[in-house]
Residue frames relative to the residue before (quaternion, step in Angstrom):
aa qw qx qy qz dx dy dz
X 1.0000 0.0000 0.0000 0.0000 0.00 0.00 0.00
X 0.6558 0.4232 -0.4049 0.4763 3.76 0.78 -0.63
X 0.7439 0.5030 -0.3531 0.2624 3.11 0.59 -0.88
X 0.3717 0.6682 -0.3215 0.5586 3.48 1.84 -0.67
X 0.5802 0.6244 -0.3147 0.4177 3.59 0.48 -1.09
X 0.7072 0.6303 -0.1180 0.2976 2.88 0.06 -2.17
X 0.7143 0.3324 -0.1398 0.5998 3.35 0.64 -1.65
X 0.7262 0.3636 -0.4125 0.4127 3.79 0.26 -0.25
X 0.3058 0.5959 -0.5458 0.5035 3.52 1.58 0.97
X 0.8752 0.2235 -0.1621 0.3971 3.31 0.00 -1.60
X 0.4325 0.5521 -0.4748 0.5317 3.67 1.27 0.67
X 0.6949 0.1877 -0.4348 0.5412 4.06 0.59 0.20
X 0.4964 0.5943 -0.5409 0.3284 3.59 0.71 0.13
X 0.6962 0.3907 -0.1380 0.5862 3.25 1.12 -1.58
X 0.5302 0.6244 -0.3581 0.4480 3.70 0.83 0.22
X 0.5866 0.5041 -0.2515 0.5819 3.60 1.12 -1.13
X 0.6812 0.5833 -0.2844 0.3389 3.72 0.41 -1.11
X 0.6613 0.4231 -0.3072 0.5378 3.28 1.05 -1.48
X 0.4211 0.6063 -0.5643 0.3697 4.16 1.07 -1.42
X 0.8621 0.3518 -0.2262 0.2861 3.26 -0.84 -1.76
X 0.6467 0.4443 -0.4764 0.3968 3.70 0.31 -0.45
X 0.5082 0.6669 -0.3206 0.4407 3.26 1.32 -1.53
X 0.5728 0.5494 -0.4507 0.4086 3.63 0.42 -1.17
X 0.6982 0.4289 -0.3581 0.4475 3.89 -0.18 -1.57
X 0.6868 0.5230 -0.3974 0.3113 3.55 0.19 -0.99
X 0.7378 0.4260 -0.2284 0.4711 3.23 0.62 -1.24
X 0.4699 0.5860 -0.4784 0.4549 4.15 1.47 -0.81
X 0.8014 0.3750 -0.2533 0.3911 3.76 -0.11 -1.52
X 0.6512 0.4245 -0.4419 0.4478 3.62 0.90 -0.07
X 0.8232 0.4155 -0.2715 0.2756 3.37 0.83 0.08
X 0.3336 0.3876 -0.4865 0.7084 3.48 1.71 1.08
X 0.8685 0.0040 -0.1715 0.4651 3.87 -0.22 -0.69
X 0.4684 -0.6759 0.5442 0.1660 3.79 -0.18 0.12
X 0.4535 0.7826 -0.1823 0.3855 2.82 1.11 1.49
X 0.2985 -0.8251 0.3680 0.3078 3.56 0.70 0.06
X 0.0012 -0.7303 0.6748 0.1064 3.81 -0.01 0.35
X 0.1631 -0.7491 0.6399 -0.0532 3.53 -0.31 1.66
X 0.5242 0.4045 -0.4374 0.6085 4.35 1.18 0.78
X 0.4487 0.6950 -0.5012 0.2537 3.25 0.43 0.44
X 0.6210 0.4333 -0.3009 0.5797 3.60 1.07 -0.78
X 0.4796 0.5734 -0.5077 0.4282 3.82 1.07 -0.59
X 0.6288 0.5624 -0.2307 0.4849 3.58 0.79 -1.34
X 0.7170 0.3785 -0.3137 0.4941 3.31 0.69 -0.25
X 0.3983 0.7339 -0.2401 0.4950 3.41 0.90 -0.30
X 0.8253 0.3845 -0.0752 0.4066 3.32 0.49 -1.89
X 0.4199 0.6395 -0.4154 0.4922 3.08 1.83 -0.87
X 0.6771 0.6210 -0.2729 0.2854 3.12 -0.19 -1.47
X 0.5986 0.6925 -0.1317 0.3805 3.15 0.99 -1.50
X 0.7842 0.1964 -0.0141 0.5885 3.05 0.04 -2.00
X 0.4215 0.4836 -0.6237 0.4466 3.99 0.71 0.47
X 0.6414 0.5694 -0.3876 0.3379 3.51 0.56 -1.79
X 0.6824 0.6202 -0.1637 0.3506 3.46 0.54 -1.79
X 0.8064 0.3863 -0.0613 0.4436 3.55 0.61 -0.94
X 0.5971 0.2966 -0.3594 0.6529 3.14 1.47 -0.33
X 0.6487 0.3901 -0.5632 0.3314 3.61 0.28 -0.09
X 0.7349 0.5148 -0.2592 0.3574 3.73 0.37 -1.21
X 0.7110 0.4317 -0.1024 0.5456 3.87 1.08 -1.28
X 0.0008 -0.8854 0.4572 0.0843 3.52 1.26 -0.51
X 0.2090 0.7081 -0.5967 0.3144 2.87 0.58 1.92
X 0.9316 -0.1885 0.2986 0.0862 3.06 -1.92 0.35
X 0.4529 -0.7213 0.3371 0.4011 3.53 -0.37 0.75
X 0.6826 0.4657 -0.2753 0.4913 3.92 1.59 -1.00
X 0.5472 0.6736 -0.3165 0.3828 3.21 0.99 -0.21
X 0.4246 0.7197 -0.1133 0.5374 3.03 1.55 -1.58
X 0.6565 0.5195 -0.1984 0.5097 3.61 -0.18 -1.94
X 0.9887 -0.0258 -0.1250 0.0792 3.32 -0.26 -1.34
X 0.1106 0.7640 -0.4091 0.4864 2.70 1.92 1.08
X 0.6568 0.5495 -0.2452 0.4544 3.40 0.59 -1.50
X 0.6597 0.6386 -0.0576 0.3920 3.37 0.60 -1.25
X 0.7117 0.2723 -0.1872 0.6199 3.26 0.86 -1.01
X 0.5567 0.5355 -0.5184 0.3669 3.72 0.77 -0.64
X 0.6864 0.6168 -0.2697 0.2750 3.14 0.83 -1.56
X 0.5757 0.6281 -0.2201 0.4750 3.24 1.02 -1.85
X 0.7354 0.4994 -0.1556 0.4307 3.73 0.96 -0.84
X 0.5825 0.4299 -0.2992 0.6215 3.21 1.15 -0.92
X 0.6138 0.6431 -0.3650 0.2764 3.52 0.61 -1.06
X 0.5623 0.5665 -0.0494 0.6004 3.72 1.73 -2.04
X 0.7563 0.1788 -0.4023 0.4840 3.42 0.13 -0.35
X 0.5732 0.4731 -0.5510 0.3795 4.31 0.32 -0.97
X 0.6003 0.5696 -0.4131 0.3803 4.14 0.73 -0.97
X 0.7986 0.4380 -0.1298 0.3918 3.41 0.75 -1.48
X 0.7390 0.2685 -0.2502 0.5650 3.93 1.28 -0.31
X 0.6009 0.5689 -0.2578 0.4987 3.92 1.21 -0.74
X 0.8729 0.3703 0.0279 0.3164 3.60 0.39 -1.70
X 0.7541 0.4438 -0.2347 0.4234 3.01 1.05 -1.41
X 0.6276 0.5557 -0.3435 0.4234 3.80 1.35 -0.39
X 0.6447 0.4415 -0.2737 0.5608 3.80 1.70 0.03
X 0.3864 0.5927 -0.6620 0.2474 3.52 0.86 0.03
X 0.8279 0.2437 -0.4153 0.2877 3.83 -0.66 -0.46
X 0.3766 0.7939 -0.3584 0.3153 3.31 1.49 0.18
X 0.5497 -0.5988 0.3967 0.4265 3.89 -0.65 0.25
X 0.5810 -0.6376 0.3478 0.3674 3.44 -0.92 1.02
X 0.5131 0.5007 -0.4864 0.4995 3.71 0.79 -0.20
X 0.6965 0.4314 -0.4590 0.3437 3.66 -0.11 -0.17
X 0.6399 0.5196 -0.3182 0.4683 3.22 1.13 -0.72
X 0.5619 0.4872 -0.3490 0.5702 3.81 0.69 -0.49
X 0.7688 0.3819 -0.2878 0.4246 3.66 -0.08 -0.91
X 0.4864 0.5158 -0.5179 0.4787 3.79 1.45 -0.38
X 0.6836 0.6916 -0.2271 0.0528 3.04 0.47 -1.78
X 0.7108 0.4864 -0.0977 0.4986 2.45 1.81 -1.62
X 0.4648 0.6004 -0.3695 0.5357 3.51 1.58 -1.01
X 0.5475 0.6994 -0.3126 0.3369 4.17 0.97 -1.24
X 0.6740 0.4187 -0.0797 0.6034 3.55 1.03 -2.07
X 0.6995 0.3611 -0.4488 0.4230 3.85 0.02 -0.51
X 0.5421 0.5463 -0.5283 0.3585 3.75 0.62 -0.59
X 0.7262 0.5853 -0.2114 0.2921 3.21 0.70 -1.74
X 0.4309 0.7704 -0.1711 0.4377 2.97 1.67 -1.19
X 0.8110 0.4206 -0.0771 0.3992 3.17 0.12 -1.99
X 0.5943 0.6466 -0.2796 0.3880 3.39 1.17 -1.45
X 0.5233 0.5715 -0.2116 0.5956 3.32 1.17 -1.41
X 0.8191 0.3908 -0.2477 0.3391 2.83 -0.30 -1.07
X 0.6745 0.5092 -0.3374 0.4147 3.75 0.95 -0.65
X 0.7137 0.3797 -0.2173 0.5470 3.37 1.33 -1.04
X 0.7536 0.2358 -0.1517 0.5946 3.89 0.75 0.13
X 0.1709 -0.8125 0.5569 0.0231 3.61 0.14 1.22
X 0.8528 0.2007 -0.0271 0.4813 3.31 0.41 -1.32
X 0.7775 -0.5218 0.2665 0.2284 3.46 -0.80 0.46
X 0.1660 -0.9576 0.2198 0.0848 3.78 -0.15 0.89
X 0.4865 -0.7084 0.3783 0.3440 3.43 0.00 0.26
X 0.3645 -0.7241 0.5630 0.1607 3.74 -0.79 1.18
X 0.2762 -0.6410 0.6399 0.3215 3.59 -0.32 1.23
X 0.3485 -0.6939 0.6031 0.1829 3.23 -1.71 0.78
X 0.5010 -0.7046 0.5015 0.0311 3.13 -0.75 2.28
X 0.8038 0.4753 -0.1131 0.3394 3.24 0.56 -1.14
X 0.1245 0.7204 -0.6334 -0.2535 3.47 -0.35 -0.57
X 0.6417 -0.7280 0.2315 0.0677 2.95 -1.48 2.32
X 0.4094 0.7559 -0.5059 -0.0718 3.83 0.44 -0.69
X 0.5364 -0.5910 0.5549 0.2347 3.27 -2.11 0.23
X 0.0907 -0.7760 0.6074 0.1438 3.03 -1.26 0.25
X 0.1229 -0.8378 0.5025 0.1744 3.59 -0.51 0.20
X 0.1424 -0.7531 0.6397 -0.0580 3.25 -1.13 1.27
X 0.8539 -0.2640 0.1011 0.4370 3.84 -0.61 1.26
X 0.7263 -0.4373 0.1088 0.5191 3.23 1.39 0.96
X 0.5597 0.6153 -0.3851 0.3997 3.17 1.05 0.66
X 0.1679 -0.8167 0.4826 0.2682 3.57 -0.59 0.26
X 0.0086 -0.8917 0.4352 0.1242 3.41 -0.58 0.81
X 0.3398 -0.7793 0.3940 0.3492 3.87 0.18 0.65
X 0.4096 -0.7301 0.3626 0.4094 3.39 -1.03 -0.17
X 0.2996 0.6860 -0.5026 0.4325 3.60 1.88 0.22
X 0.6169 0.5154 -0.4031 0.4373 3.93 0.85 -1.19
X 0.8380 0.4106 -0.2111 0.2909 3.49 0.24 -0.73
X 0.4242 0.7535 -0.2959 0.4060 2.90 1.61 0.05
X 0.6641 0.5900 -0.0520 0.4563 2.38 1.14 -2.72
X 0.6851 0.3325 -0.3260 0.5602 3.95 0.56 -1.20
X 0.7297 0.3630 -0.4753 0.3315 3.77 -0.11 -0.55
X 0.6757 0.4745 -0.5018 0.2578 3.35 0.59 -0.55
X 0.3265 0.8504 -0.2613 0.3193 3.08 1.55 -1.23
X 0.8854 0.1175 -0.0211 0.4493 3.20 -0.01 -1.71
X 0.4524 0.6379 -0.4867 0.3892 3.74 1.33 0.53
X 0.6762 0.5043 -0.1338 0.5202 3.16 1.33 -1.08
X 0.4963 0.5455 -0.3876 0.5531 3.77 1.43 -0.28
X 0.7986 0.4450 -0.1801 0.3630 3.12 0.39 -1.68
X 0.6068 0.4894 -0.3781 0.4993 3.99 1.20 -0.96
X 0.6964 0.4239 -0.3486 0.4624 3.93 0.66 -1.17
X 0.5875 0.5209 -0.4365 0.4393 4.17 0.96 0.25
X 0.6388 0.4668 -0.3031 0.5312 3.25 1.14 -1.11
X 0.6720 0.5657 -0.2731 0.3922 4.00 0.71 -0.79
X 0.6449 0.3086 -0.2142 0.6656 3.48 1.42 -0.56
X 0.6597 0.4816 -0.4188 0.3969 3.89 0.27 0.11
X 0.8299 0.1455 0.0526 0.5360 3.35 1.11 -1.74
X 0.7397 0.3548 -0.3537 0.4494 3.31 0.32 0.31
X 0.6436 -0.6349 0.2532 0.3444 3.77 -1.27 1.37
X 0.4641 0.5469 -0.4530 0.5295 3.81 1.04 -0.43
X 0.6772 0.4643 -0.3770 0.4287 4.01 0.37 -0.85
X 0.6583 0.4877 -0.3624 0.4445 3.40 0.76 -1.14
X 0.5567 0.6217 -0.3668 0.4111 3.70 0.69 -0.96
X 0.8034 0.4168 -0.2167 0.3658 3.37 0.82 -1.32
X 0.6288 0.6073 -0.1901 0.4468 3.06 1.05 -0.39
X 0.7486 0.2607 -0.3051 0.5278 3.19 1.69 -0.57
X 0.2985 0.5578 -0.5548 0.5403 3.58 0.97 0.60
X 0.8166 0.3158 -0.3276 0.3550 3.57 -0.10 -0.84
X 0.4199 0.7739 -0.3161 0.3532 3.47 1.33 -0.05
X 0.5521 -0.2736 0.4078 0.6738 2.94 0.69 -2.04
X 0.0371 -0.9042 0.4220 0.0539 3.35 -0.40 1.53
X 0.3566 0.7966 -0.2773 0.4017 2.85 1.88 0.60
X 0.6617 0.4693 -0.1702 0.5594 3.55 1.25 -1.47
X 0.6604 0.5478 -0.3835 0.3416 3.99 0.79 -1.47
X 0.5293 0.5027 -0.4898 0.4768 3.84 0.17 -0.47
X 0.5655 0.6215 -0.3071 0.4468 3.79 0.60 -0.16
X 0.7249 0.4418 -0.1170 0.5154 2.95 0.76 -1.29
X 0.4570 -0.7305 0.3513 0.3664 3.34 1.02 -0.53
X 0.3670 0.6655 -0.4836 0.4343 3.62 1.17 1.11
X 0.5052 -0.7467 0.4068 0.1472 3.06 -0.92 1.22
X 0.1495 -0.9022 0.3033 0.2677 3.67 0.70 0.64
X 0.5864 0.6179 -0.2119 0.4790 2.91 1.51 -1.27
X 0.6457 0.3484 -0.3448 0.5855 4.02 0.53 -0.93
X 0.6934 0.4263 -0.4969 0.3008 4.16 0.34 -0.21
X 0.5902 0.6543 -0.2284 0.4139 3.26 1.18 -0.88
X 0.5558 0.5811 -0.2046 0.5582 3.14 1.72 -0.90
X 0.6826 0.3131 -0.2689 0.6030 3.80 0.73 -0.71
X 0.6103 0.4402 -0.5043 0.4236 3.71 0.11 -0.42
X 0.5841 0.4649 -0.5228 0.4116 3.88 0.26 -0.80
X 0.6473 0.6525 -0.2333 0.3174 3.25 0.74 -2.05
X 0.6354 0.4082 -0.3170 0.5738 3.95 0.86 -1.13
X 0.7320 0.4465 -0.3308 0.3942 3.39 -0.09 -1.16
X 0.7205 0.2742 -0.4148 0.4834 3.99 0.18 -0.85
X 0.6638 0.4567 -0.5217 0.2805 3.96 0.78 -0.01
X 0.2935 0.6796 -0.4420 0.5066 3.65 1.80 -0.45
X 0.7545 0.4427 -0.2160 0.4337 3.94 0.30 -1.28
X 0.4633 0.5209 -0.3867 0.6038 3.82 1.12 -0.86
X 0.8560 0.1823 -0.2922 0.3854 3.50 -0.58 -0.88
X 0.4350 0.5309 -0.4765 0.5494 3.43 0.47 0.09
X 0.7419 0.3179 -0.3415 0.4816 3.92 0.00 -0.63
X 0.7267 0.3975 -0.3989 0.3933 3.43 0.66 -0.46
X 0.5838 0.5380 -0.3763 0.4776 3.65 1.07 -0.43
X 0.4346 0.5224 -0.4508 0.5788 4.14 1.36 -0.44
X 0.8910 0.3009 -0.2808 0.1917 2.89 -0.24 -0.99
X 0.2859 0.6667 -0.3911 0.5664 3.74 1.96 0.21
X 0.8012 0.3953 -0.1075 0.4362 3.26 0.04 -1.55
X 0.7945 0.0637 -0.0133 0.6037 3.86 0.87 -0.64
X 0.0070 0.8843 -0.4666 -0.0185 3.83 0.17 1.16
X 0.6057 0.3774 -0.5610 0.4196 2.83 0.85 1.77
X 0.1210 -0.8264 0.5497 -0.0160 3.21 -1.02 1.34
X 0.2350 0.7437 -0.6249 -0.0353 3.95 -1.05 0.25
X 0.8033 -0.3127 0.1810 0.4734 3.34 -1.84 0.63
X 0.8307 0.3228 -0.3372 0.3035 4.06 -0.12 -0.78
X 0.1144 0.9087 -0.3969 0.0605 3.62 1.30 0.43
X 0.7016 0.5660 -0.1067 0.4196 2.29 1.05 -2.59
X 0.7353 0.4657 -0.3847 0.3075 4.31 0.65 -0.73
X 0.6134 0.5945 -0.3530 0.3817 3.80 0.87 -0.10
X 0.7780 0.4072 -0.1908 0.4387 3.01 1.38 -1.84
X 0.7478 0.3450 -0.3511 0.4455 3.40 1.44 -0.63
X 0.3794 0.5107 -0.6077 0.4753 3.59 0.51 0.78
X 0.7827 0.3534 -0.2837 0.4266 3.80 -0.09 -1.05
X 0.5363 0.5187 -0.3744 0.5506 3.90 1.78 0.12
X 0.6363 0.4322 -0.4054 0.4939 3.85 1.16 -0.44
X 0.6527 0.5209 -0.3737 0.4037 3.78 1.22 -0.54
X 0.6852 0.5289 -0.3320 0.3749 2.94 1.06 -0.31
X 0.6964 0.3024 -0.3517 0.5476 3.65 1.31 -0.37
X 0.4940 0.4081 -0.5746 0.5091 4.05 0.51 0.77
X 0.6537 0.4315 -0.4879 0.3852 3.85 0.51 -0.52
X 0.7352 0.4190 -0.4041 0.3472 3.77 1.21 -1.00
X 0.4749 -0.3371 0.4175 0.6975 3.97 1.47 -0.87
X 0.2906 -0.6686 0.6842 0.0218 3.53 -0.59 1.48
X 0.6823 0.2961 -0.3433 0.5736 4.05 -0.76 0.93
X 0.7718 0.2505 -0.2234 0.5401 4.20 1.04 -0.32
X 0.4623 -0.7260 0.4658 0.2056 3.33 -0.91 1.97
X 0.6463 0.3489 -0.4097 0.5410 4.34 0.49 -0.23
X 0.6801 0.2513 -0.4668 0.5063 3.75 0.19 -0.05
X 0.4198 0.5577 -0.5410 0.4691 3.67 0.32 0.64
X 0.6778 0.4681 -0.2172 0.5238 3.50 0.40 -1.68
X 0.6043 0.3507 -0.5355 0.4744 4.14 0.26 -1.17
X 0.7372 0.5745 -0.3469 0.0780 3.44 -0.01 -2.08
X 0.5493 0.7030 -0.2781 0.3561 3.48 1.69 -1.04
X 0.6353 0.5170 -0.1264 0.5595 2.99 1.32 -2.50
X 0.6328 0.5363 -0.4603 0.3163 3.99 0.92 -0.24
X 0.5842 0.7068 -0.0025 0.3990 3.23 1.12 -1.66
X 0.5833 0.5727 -0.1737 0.5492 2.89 1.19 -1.62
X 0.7869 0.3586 -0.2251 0.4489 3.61 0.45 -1.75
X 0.5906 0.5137 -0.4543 0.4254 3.75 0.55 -0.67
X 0.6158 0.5096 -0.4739 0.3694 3.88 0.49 -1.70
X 0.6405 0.4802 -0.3816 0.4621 4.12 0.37 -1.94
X 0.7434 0.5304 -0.3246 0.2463 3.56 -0.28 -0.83
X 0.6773 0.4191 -0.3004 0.5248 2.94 0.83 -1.48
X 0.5373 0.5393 -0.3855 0.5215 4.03 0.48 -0.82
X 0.6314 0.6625 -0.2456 0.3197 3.73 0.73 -0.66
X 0.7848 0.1533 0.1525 0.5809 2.96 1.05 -1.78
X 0.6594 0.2479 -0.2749 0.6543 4.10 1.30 -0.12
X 0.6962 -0.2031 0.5003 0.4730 3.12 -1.74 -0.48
X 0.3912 -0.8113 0.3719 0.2245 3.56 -1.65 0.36
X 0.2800 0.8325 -0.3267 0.3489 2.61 2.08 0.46
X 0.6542 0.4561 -0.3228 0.5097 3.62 1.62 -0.56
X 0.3142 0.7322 -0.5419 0.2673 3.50 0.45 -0.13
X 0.7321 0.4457 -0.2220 0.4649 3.69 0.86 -0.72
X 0.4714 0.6738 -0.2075 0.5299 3.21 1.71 -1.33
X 0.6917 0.2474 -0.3382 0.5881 4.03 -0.10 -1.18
X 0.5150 0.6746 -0.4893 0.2009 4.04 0.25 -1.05
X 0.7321 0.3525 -0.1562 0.5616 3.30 0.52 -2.12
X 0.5710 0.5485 -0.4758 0.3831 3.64 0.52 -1.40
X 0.7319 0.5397 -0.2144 0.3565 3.57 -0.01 -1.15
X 0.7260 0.2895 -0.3458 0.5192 3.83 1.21 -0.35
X 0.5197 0.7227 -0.3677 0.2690 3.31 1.29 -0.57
X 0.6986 0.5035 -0.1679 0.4799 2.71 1.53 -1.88
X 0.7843 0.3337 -0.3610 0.3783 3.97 0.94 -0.24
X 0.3200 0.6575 -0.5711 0.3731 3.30 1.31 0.45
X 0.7710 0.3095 -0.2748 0.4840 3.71 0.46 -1.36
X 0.6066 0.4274 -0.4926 0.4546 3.91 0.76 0.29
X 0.8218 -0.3025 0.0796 0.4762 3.25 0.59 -0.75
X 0.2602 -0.8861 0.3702 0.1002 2.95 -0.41 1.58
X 0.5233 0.3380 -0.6011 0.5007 3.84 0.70 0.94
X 0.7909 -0.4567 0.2632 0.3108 3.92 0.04 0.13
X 0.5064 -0.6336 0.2460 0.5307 3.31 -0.46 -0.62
X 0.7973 0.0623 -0.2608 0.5408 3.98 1.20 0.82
X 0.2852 0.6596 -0.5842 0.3772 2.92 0.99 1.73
X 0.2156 -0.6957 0.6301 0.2694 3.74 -1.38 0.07
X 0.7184 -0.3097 0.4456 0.4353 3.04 -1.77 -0.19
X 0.0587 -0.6819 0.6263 0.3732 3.48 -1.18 0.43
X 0.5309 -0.5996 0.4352 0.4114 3.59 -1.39 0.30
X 0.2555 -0.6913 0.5927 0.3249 3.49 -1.30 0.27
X 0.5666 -0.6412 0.5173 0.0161 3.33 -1.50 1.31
X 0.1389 -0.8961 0.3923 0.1539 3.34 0.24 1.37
């Protein structure tokens, strides 16, 4: 039983991680129905320009954070505004093939200036704590609290505040709102912008938790982050958050109790199998088509 425990520690640790990337994925599909498939690239970079800045500037773990965050949030605003925004009326295959054409640049770039893998200066300093035979670190608690501050503020921001309402009605019917007077183009612009910073802090919190990063990070974790918001309802920002915390538990477990060679195996198995059960997730709907 503790040990069962134990691992369903580092399943919400690794559970938060997948949430927040998951978050962007599911944000940009809901103003444009669209997959931004550079999104884990974006995550990646976080990582990066955490690594980078805390090594050279030797600053601070919050500092760190929001550097990372704004780079991202930036990179995010500008791939939307020079990559995306000239294909919106364009067939959805173009968009996807940008996207992806989007993440290998990034990819590569990285990859030209950092060949080999880097070491995460260690922001933190690590301790345990023990609780009825458990061990809990204090990197875990970090990771989940930040995790869910940033879950919980980007729920309250889309629910109750007027920038949420905006978003929500773009994702409605983004045809009719420009009427109304909602800027579509500057919302679409901040959704990319929230979501790839949702993805920044996520890379810096990977890299806390796992201080080794290198250019191809971003294509495992942000695939098994896109499975994770089609398994929760890809276009809805809590079935993002379950789908992560879902994923998250299956990946620890299975490593737990098989070889870890399946970890990838239950991942895909697991969306395949709920596409043909249910293919908007598990609190997604149908969207309507618009004759």
């Amino acid at each position: 039983m503790i040990y069962t425990l134990q691992q369903a520690l580092n399943a919400l640790q690794l559970g938060s991680l997948y949430a927040l990337i998951a978050l962007g994925y599911t944000m940009v599909y809901g103003v444009l129905t669209m997959i931004n498939f550079a999104h884990g690239d974006v995550f990646m970079v976080g990582a990066f320009v955490a690594c980078l800045t805390a090594r050279h500037l030797g600053l601070p773990f919050v500092p760190v954070l929001l550097i990372a965050m704004a780079a991202t949030a930036l990179l995010g605003a500008s791939l939307e505004r020079v990559a995306y925004r000239p294909l919106r009326n364009a067939p959805k295959m173009s968009s996807v093939i940008t996207a992806l054409g989007c993440g290998l640049v990034l990819e590569n770039v990285t990859l030209w200036k950092y060949p080999y893998p880097q070491t995460f200066p260690p922001l933190l300093a690590n301790r345990g704590f023990h609780f009825a035979g458990l061990f809990v670190s204090s990197v875990q608690i970090l990771i989940v609290g930040i995790a869910a501050a940033l879950m919980v503020g980007l729920d309250l921001l889309v629910r109750r505040s007027k920038w949420g309402l905006a978003m929500r009605a773009v994702s409605w019917d983004r045809a009719i709102v420009p009427l109304m007077g909602v800027p579509v183009d500057r919302v679409i612009s901040v959704t990319f912008a929230i979501g790839a910073a949702l993805g920044g802090a996520a890379g810096v919190l990977y890299g806390v938790a796992y201080p080794v990063i290198d250019p191809s990070m971003g294509v495992l974790v942000g695939w098994k982050a896109f499975i994770s918001a089609v398994v929760g309802g890809i276009g809805n920002l809590r079935g993002a958050m379950l789908g992560g915390f879902i994923l998250g538990g299956l990946e620890v477990m299975v490593a737990a109790f098989l070889p870890s060679t399946y970890r990838d195996f239950v991942a895909f198995t697991l969306l395949l199998v709920l596409l043909v059960v249910r293919p908007h997730g598990l609190l997604g709907r149908p969207i309507p088509q618009k004759v």
